[in-house]
N, C-alpha and C positions, 0 to 999 in steps of 0.2 A: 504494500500500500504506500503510497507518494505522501511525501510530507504533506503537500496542501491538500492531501485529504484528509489528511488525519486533522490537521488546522480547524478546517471545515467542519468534522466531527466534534470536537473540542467545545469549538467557539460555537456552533449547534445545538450545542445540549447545556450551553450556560443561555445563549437568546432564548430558547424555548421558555426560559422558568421566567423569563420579562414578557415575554409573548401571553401566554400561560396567566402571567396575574391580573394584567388586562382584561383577557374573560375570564376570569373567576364570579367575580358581580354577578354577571349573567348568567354563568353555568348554574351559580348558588338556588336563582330561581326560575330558570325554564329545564335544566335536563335532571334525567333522570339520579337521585341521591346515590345510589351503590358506585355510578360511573363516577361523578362529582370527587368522593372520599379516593376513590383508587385513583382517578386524574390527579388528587391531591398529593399522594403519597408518590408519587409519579414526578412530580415535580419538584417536592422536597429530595427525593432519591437524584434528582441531576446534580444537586449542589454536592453529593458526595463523589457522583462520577466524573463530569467535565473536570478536576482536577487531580482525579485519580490517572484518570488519560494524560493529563496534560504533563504528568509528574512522569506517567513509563513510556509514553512517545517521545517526550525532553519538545512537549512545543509547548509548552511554557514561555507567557508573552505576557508584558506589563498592559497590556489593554484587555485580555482575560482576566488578570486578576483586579483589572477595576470592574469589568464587567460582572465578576462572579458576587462580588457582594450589595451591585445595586439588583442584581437580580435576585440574591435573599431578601433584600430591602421592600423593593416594591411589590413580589410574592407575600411576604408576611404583611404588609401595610393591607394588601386588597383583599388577605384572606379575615383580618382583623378587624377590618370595614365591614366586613361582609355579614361578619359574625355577630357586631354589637347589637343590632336592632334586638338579636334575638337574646343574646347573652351580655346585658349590658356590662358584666364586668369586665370584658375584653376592650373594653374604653381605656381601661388603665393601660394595658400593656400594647395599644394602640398609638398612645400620649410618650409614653416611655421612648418607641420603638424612633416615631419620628424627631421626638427630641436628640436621642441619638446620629438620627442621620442628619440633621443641622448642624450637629457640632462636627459629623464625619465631613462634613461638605466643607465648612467655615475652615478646615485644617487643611482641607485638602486646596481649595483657592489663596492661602496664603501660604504655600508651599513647604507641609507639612506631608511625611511619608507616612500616609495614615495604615497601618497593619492590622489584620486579625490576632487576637489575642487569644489565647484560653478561657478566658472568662467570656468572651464573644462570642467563642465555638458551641460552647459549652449551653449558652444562655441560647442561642440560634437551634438550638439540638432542639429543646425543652420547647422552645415556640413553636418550633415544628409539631411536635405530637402534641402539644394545648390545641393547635389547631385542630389538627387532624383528631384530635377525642371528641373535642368540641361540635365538629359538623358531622361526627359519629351518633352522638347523645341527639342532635338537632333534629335528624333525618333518621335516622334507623339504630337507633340504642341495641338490637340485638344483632347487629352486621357479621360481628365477630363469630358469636351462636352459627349463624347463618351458612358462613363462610364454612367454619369445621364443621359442620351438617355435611357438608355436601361429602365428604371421606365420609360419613357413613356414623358419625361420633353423635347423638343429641345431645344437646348440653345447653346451661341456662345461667352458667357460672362468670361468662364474661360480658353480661349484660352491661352495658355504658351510663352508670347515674349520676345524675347529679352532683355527688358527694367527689366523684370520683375527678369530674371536669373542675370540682373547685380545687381539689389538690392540686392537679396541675396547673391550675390558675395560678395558685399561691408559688408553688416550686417556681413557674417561671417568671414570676415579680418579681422577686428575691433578684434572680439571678439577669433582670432588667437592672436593678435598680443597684444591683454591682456592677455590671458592665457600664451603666451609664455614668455612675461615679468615678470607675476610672478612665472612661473618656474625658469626662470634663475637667479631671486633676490633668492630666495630659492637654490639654487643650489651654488652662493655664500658664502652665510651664514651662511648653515649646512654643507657643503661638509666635510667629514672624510678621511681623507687614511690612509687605513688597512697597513702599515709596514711589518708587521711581516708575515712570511709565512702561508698558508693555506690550510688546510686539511679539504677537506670537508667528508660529510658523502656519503653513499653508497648511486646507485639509486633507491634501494628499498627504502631503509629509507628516502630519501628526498620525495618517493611520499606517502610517507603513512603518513609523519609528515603535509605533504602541502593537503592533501586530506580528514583528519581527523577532521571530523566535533565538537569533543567533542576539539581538539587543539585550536580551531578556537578564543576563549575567549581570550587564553593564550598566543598564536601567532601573533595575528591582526596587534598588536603594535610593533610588534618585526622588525627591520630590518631583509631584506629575506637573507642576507648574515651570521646572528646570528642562523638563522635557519637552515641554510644547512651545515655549518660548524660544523668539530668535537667539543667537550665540549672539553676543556681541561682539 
């Protein structure tokens, strides 16, 4: 297989889950609930593959890894949306999530090398299945029942309550409300303001510097403002 396809594939299955959270809204209330949760689980699954490829192909590109986390961003915002009418307390980790991304943006325009953390990963994991429990409990509480039925197994044991969606709810506050804490310590501490005016480059050359897998070594570290901007 040719490098630009593997590229393609990569960079594929990170647009999909930005693609993807766009119709979420919609999907929530015209199709059918069982496709809905497994589309779901579908899409939070890309965020662990597109990098898993991009790691054993070596096409690892600084415009992948910006794309990979606005693509958790705007996936978790529209599932979050989607979900308050019904589950008003997903308002918090709705408030949390884009608070986050304000202060991921504000670092990243005044040219700060914004990174995933462990407390990021960890907290991104947890929103994942609050969601995915959450539009389980919403649409079909017994999915899971449902699913092992089909092997042949009845059973009444993994029914999705209530009780169960507020756990999750609470575990992934927590671990908002630490990840957001240490962005904003970080966003203290390093914050830069670029002064002087700014001339960036062309958007050829910003996609082919950001998409350039041999860059990617020489880039990673670089603030994305240092990148897109002319040399002087």
């Amino acid at each position: 297989m040719s490098n630009r396809i593997k590229k393609i594939i990569v960079n594929s299955l990170t647009i999909s889950r930005i693609l993807g959270a766009f119709a979420v809204p919609f999907i929530f209330a015209k199709i059918d609930t069982t496709f809905l949760i497994i589309l779901l689980a579908v899409l939070f699954i890309t965020d662990f593959l597109d990098g898993l490829l991009a790691r054993h192909w070596h096409m690892s590109t600084v415009g992948g890894s910006l794309l990979d986390p606005l693509g958790d961003k705007v996936l978790a915002i529209s599932c979050l949306f989607s979900l308050i009418n019904i589950h008003i307390d997903y308002v918090i980790l709705l408030l949390l999530e884009v608070c986050i991304s304000i202060l991921n943006i504000y670092r990243t325009l005044h040219g700060e090398t914004v990174k995933s953390t462990m407390k990021g990963k960890i907290k991104t994991w947890f929103l994942s299945l609050s969601i995915v429990v959450g539009a389980i409990q919403l649409f079909n509480p017994n999915l899971i029942n449902d699913i092992i039925g089909l092997f042949g197994v009845e059973t009444t044991a993994f029914t999705v309550k209530e009780n169960v969606v507020f756990i999750f709810l609470i575990l992934t506050g927590i671990f908002e409300i630490f990840a957001f804490l240490g962005y904003l310590s970080e966003t203290i501490k390093k914050r830069e303001i670029y002064k002087k005016k700014i001339e960036f480059k062309t958007i050829k050359e910003i996609f082919y510097r950001l998409f350039d897998e041999k860059r990617y070594k020489e880039d990673v570290n670089k603030p994305l403002l240092d990148i897109i901007r002319k040399e002087a």
